[in-house]
N, C-alpha and C positions, 0 to 999 in steps of 0.2 A: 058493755060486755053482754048485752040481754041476745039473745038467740043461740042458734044448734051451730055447730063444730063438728067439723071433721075428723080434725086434730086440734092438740094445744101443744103449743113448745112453750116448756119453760127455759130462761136466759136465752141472753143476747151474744154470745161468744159466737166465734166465728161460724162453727158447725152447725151452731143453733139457727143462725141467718142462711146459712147457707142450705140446711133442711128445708127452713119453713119456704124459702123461694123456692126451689125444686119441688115445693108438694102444693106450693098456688099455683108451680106453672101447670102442673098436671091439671088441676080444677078443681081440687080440693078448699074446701072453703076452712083457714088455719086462723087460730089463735095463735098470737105471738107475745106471751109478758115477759117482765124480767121482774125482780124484788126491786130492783133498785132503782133511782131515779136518773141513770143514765144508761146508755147502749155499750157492749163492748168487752162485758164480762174482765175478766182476769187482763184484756186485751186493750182496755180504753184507754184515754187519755181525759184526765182530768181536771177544770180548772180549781183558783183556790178553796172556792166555797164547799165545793164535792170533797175535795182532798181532805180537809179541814175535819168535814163531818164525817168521813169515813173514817180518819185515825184518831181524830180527838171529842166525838159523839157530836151533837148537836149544835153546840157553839157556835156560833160565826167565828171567823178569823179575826184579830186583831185592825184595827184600821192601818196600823203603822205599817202594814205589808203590804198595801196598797189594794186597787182595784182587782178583784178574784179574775178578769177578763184577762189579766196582764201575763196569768202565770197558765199553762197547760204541761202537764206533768203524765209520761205515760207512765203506765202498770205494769206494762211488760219491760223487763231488759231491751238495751240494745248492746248487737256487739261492733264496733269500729275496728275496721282494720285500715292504716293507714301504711302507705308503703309499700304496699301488695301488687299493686297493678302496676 
């Protein structure tokens, strides 16, 4: 993170990514973090290890739940309509 900025976006949600590309295309030289260790804000999708730590603190998951790669879990609702079309 050593040098000068244009700008700094904090988080990764959709607007945030979608700022900070619109202000590199221009030629702005941007910083882009988030607090968190994944991209996606309110909007990600997350495996079990992330899920784990974000609603039960620190802990690793249980073994008996299997491999964290097995499971991706999104943030945001979906809605299903079936029958519609």
């Amino acid at each position: 993170m050593d040098g000068e900025y244009d700008v700094i976006v904090l988080g990764t949600g959709l607007k945030e990514c979608i700022l900070s590309g619109l202000l590199s295309a221009v030629g702005l030289k941007v910083l882009h973090m988030d607090r968190n260790d994944y991209d996606g804000g309110e909007s990600t999708s997350l495996n079990l290890s992330q899920l784990w730590k974000r609603f039960r603190g620190s802990d690793q998951p249980p073994e008996s739940l299997g491999a964290c790669k097995e499971y991706n879990v999104d943030m945001i609702p979906k809605v299903f309509l079936y029958g519609i079309l």
